[in-house]
N, C-alpha and C positions, 0 to 999 in steps of 0.2 A: 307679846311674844318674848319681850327680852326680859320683864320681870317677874314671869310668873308662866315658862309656858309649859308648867306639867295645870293651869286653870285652862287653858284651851279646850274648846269641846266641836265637833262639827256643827253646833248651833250658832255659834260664832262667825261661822266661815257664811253659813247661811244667812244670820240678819246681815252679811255685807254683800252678800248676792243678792239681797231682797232691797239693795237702795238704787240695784240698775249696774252696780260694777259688775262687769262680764268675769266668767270664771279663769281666763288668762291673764288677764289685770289683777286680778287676788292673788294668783300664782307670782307673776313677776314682784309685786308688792313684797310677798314674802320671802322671797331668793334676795330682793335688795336689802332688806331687815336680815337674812341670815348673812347674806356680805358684811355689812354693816357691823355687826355683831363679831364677825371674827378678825375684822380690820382693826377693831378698838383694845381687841383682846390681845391682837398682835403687835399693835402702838404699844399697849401700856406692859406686856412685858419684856418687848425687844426695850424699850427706853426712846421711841421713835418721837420727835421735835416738832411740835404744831407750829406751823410757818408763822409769822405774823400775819397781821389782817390787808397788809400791803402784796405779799403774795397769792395771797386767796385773789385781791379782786384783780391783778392784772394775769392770775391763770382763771379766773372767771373768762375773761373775754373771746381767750384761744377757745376756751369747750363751748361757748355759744356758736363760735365759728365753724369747730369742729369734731363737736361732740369727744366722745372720751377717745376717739385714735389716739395709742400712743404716736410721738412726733419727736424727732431728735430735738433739741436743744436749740441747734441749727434753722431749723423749721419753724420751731416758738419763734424766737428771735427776730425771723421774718415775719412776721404777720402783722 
């Protein structure tokens, strides 16, 4: 999808329906790849700063807690 997706064809969509993923799981799959896609498009032309690897893993902990709710600052802090 992101490097090529004028190669996409419904044949596609169907050998991933034909391994058992249900057709709402292909959809959400895709909506997260299209998020995805314009998250990076907008990192890399805003100039937006990849956290270090120390940020990632103590905002890992909150989103296992509680999934992607946004949460003031406040809130993180507590947990």
């Amino acid at each position: 999808m992101t490097l090529a997706p004028g190669e996409l064809a419904p044949a596609d969509a169907d050998a991933v329906l034909a391994t058992g993923v249900s057709r709402e799981a292909l959809i959400d799959a895709i909506r997260v790849c299209a998020l995805f896609n314009m998250i990076v498009r907008l990192a890399d032309s805003l100039g937006w700063e990849v956290p270090p690897p120390e940020a990632f893993a103590s905002r890992g902990r909150v989103l296992l807690e509680s999934g992607y709710r946004l949460r003031t600052a406040d809130e993180i802090r507590a947990l």
